[in-house]
LONU-505447 format. One record per residue: residue number from 1; residue in one letter; x, y, z of N, C-alpha, C in turn. Coordinates in steps of 0.2 Angstrom, whole numbers, always signed. Example, Ala and Ser with C-alpha at 12.3 -4.5 7.8 and 13.67 -1.06 7.14 Angstrom:
REM residues 2
(1 'A' (+66 -28 +39) (+62 -22 +39) (+66 -16 +39))
(2 'S' (+64 -11 +35) (+68 -5 +36) (+64 +0 +39))
REM end
This chain:
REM residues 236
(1 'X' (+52 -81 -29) (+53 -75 -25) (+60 -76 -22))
(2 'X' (+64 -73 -22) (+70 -69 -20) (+71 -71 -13))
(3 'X' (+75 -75 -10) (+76 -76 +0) (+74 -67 +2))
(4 'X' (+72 -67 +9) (+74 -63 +11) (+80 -62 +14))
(5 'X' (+82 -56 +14) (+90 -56 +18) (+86 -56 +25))
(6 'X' (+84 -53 +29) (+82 -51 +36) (+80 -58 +38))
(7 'X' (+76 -62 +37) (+73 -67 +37) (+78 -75 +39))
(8 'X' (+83 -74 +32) (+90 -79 +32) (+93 -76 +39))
(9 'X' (+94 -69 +40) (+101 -66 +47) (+97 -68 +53))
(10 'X' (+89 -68 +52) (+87 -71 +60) (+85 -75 +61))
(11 'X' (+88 -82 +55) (+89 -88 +54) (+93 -92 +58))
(12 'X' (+99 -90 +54) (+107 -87 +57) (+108 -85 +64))
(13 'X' (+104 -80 +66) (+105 -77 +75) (+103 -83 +78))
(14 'X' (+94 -85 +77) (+93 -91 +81) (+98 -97 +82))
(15 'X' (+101 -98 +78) (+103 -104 +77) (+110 -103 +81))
(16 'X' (+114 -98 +81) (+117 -96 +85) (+116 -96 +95))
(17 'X' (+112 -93 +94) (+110 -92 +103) (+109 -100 +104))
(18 'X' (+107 -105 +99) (+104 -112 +101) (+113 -112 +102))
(19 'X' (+117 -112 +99) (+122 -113 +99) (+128 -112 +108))
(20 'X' (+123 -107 +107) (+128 -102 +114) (+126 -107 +119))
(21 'X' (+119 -107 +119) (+115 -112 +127) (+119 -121 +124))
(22 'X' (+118 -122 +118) (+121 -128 +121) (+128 -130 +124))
(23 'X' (+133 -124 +123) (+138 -122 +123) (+140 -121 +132))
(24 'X' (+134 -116 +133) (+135 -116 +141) (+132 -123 +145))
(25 'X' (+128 -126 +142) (+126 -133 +144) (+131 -138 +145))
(26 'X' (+138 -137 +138) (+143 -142 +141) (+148 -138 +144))
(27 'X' (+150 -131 +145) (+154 -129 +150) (+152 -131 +157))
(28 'X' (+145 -132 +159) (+143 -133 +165) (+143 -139 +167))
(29 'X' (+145 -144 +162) (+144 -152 +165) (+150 -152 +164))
(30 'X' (+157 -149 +160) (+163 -150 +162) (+166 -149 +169))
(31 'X' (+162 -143 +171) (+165 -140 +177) (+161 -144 +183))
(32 'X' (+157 -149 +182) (+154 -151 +187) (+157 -156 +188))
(33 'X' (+161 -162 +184) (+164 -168 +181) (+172 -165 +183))
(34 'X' (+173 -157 +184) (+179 -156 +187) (+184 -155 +182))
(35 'X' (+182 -153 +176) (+186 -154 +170) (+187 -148 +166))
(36 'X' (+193 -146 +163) (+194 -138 +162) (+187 -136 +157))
(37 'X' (+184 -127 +157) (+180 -126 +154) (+183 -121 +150))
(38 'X' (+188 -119 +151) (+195 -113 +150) (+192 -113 +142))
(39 'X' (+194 -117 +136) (+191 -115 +131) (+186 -115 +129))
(40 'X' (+182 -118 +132) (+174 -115 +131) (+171 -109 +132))
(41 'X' (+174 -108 +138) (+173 -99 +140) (+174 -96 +133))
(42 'X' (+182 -97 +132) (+180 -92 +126) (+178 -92 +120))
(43 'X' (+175 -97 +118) (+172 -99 +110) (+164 -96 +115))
(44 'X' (+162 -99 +122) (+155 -95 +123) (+154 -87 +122))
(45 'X' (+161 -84 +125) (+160 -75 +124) (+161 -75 +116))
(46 'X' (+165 -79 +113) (+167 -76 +105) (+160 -77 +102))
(47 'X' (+155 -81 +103) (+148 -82 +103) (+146 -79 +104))
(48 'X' (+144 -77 +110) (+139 -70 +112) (+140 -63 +109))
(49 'X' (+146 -61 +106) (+148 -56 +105) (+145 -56 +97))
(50 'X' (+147 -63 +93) (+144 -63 +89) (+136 -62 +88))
(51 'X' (+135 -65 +93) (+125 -65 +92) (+123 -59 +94))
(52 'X' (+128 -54 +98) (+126 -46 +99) (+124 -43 +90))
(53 'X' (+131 -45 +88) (+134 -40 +80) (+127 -42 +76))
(54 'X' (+125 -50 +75) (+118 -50 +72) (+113 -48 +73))
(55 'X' (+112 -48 +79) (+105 -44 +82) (+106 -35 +79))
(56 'X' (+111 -32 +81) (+112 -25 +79) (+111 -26 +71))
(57 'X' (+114 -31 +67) (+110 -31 +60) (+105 -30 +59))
(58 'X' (+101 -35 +63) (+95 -35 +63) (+90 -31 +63))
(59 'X' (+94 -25 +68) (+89 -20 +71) (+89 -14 +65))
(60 'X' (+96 -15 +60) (+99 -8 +57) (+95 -12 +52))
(61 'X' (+94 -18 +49) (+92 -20 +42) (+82 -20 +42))
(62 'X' (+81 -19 +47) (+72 -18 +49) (+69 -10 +51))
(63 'X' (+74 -6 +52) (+75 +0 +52) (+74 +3 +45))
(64 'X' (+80 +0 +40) (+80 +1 +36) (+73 +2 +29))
(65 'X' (+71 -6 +30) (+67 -9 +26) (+59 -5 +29))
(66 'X' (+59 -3 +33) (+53 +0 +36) (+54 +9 +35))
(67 'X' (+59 +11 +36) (+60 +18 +34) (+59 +21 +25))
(68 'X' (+61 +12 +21) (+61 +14 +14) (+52 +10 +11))
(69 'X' (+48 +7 +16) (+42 +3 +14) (+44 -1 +11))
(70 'X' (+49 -6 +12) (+50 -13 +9) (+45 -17 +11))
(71 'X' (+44 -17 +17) (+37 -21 +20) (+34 -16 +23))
(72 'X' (+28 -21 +24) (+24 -14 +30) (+23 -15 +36))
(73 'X' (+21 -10 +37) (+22 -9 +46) (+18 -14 +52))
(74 'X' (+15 -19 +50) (+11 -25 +51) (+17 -28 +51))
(75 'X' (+21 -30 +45) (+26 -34 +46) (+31 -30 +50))
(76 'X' (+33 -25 +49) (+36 -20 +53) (+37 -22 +61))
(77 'X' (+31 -23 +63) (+28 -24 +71) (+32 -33 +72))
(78 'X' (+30 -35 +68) (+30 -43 +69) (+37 -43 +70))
(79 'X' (+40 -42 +65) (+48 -42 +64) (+51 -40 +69))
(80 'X' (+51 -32 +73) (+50 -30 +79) (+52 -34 +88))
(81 'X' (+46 -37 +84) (+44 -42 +89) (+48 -48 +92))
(82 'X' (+51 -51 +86) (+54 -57 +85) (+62 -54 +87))
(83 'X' (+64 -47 +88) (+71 -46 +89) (+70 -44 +96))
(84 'X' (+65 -42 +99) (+62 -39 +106) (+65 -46 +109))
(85 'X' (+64 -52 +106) (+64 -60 +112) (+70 -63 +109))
(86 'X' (+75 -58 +105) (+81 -60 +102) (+85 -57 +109))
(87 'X' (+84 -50 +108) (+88 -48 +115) (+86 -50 +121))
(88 'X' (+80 -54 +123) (+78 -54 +128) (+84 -60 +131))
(89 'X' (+83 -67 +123) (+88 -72 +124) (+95 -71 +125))
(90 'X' (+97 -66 +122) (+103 -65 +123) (+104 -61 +131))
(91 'X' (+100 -58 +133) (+103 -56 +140) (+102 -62 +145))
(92 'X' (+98 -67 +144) (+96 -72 +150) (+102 -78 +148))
(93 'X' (+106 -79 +141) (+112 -82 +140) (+118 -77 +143))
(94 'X' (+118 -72 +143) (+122 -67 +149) (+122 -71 +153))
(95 'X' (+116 -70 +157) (+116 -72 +164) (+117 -79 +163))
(96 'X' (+116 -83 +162) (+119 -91 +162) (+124 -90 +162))
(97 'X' (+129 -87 +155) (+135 -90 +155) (+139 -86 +162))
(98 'X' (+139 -80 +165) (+141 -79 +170) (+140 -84 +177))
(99 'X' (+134 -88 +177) (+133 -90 +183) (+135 -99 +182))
(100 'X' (+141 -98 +183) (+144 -104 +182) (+141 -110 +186))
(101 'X' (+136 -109 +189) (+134 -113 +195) (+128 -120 +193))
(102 'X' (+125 -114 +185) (+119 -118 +183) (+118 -125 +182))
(103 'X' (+113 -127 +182) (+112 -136 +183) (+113 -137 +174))
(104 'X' (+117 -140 +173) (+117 -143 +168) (+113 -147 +162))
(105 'X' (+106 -149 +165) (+101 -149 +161) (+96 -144 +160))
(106 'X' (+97 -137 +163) (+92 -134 +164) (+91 -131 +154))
(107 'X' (+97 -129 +152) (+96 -127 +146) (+93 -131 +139))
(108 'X' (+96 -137 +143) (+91 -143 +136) (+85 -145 +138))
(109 'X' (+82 -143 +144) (+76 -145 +145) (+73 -139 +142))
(110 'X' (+75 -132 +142) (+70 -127 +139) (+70 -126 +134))
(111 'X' (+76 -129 +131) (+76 -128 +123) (+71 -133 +119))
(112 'X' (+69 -140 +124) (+65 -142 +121) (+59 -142 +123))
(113 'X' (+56 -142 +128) (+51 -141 +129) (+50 -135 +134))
(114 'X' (+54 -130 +135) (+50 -124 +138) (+50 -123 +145))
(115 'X' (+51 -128 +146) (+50 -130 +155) (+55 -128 +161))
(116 'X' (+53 -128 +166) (+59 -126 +172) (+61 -131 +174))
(117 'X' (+67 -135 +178) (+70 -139 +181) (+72 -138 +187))
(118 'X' (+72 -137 +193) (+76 -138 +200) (+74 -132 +201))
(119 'X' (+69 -126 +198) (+68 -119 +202) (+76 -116 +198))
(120 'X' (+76 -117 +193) (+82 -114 +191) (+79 -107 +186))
(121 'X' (+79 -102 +184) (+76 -99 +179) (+76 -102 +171))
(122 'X' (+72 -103 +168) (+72 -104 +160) (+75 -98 +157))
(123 'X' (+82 -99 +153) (+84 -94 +150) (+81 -91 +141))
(124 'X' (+77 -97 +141) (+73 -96 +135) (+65 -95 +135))
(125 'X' (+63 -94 +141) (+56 -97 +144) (+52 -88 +137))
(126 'X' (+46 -89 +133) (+44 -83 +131) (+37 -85 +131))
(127 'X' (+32 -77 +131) (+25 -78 +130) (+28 -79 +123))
(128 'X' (+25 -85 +119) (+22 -85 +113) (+16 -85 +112))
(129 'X' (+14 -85 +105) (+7 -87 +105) (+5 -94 +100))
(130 'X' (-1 -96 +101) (-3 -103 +98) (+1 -103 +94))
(131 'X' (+0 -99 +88) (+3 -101 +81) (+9 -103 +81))
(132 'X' (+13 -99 +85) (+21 -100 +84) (+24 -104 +91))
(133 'X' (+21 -107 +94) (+22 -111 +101) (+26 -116 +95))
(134 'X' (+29 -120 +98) (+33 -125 +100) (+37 -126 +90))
(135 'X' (+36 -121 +87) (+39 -120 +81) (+47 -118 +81))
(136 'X' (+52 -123 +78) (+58 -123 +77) (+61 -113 +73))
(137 'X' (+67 -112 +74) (+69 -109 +67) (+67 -109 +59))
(138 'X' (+68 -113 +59) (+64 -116 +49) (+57 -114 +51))
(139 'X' (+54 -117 +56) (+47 -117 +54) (+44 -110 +54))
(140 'X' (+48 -108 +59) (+45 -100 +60) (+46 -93 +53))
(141 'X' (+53 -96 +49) (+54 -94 +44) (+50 -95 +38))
(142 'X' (+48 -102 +38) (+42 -104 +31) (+40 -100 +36))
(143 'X' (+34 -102 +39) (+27 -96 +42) (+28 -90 +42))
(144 'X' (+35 -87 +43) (+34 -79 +40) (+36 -77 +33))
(145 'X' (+36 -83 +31) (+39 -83 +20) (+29 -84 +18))
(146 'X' (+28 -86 +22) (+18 -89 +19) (+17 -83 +20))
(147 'X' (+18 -79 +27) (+11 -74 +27) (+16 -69 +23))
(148 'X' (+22 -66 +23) (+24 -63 +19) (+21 -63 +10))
(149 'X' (+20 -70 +9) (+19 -72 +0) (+10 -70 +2))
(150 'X' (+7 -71 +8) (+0 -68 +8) (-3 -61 +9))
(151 'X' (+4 -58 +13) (+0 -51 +11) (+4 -49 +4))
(152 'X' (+9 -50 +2) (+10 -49 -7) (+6 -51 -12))
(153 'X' (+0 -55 -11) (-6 -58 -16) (-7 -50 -14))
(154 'X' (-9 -51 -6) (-15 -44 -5) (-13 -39 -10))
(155 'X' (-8 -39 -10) (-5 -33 -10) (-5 -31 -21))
(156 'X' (-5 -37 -22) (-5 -36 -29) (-13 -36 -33))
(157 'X' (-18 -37 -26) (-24 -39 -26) (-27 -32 -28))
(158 'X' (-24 -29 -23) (-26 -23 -21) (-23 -19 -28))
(159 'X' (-18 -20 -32) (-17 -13 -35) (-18 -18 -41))
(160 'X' (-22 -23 -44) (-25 -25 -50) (-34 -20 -48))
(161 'X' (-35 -19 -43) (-40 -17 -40) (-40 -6 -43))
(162 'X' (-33 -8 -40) (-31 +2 -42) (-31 +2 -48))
(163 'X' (-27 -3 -52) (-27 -2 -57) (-33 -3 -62))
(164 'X' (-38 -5 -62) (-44 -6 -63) (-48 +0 -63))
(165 'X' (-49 +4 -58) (-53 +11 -54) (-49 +14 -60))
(166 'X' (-42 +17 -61) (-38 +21 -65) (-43 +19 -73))
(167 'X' (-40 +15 -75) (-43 +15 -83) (-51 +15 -81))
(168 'X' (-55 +14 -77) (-59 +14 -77) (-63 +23 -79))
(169 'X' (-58 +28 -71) (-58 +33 -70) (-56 +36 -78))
(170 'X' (-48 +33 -82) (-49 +37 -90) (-54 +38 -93))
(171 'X' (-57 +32 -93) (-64 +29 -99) (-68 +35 -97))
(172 'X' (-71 +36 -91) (-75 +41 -90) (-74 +47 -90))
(173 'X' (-68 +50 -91) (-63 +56 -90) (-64 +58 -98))
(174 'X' (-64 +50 -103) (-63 +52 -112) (-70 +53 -115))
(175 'X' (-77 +49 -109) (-85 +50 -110) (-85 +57 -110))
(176 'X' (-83 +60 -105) (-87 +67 -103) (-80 +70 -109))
(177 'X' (-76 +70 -109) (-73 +76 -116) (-78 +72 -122))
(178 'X' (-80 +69 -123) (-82 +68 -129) (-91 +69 -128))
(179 'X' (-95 +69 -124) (-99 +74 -122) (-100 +81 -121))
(180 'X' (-93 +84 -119) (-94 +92 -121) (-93 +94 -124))
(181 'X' (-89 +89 -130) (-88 +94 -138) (-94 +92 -141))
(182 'X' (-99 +86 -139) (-105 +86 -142) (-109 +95 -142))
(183 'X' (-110 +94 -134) (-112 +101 -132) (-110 +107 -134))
(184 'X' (-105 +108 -135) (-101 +111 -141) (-104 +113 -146))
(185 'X' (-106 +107 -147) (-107 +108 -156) (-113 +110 -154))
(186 'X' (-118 +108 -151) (-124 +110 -151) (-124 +117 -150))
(187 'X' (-120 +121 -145) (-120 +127 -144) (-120 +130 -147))
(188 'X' (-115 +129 -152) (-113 +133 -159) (-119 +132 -164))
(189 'X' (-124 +125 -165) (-127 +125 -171) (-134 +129 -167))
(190 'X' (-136 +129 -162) (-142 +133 -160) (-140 +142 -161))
(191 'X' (-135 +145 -158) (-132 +150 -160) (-134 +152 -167))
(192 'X' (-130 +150 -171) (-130 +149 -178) (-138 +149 -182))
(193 'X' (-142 +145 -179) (-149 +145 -180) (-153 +152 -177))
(194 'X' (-149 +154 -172) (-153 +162 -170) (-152 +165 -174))
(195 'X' (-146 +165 -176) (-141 +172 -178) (-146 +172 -186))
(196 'X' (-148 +165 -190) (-150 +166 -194) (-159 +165 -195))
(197 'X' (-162 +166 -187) (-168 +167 -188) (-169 +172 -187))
(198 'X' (-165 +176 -183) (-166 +185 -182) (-165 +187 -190))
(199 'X' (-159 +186 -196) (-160 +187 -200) (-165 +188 -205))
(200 'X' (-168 +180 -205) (-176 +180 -207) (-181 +185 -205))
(201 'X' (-179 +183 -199) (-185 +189 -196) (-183 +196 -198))
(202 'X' (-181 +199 -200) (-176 +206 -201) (-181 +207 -210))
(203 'X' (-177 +201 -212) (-179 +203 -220) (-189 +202 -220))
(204 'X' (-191 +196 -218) (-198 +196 -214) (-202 +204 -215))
(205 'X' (-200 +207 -212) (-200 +215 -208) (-200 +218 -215))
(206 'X' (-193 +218 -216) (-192 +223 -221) (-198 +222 -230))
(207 'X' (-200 +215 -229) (-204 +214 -235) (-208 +216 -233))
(208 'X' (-212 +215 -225) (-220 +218 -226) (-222 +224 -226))
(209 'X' (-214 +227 -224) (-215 +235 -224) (-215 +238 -232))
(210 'X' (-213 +235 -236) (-213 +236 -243) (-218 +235 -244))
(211 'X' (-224 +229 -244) (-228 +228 -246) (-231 +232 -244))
(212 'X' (-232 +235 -240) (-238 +238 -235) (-239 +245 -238))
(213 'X' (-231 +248 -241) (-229 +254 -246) (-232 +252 -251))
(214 'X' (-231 +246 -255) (-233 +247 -263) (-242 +247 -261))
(215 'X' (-245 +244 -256) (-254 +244 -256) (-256 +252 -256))
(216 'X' (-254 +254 -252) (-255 +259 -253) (-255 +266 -258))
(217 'X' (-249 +265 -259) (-246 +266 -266) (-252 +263 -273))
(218 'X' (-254 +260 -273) (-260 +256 -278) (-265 +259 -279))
(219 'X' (-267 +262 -270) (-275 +264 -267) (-273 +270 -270))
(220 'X' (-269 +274 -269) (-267 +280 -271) (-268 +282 -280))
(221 'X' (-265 +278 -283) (-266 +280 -290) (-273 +277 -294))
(222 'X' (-276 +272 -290) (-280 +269 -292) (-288 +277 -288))
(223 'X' (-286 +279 -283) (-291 +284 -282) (-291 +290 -287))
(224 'X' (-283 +291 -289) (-282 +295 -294) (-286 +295 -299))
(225 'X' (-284 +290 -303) (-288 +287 -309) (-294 +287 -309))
(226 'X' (-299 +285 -303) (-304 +287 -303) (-310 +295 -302))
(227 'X' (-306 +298 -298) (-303 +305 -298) (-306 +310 -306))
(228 'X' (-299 +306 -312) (-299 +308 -317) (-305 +306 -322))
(229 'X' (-307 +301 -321) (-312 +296 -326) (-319 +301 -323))
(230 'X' (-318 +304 -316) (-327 +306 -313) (-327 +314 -318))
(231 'X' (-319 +316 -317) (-319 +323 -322) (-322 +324 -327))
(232 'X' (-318 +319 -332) (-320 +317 -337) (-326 +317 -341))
(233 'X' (-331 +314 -338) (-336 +309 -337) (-341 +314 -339))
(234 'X' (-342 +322 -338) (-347 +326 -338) (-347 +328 -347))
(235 'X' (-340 +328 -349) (-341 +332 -354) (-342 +327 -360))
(236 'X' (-343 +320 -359) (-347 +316 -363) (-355 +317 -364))
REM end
């Protein structure tokens, strides 16, 4: 499968912000040790400014991906989510790198464990949840490359599933045309069978009517002939 781009750029961003806070971590021990911070400031703002430009990527390449259904809106949410505690990071490294005054271990103690030092604020402090609790950059990207590759099964799951219903849906779509031209046929051969019973019946009719002429016709000559023979008969 193909990297994601969105996935690789807020790879990239985290790795960056880790960057920035370690950054203002050693501006702050220089200035405490009394020692110029002068270029540090500006590699930390050339930093931030940077970490601004790929959050705004971030926000336009998930905009994107979501407006054309690249992912769905599940992932849509999740991803969301993860650039919500992108800018959160980044405004609380604002306020560090302004507040020149910060304790110098306060940033590596959050970065690695989470924790506050001296009542100082945590610049990385977030609600996480179990799953993703104490998860690096890498880790959290496999984790979103797994569920990603497990709703793509779903997803292929489901349209072997559509696709299935569909031929299915033909098959029965080619039953029924092939049951009403049966019907069809029957239409026409029952029809057919009227058309030539009433004909029977017709000729039927016309023989008995005939018959029924010549019987009569028979009684008729044959009383004749009787008739003639009783004439006859005397002058024997």
């Amino acid at each position: 499968m193909a990297p994601d781009r969105w996935l690789s750029l807020y790879d990239a961003t985290c790795q960056i912000a880790q960057e920035v806070a370690e950054k203002i971590q050693e501006r702050n021990r220089y200035q405490r040790n009394g020692e110029s911070s002068a270029k540090l400031n500006v590699v930390i703002r050339s930093s931030l400014q940077n970490l601004q430009e790929k959050i705004d990527q971030l926000k336009d390449l998930l905009l994107r991906a979501v407006s054309t259904h690249q992912i769905t809106q599940l992932e849509g949410d999740r991803r969301q989510n993860l650039v919500d505690d992108l800018l959160t990071r980044q405004k609380q490294l604002q306020a560090s790198y302004k507040n020149e005054g910060t304790e110098p271990d306060v940033i590596r103690s959050s970065l690695m464990t989470g924790g506050v030092k001296r009542g100082v604020a945590n610049p990385w402090l977030l609600e996480e949840s179990e799953e993703t609790r104490g998860l690096g950059c890498d880790d959290l990207r496999q984790q979103q490359r797994r569920i990603i590759e497990e709703q793509d099964a779903g997803l292929d799951a489901l349209s072997s599933i559509i696709s299935r219903q569909k031929q299915m849906g033909q098959e029965i779509g080619n039953e029924l045309d092939e049951q009403n031209e049966i019907i069809d046929d029957l239409t026409n051969l029952v029809e057919n069978t009227d058309d030539k019973l009433r004909t029977q019946t017709r000729h039927v009719k016309m023989v008995d009517k005939k018959s029924t002429s010549c019987g009569m016709l028979v009684v008729i000559v044959l009383l004749l002939i009787a008739i003639a023979v009783v004439a006859v008969w005397p002058a024997h």
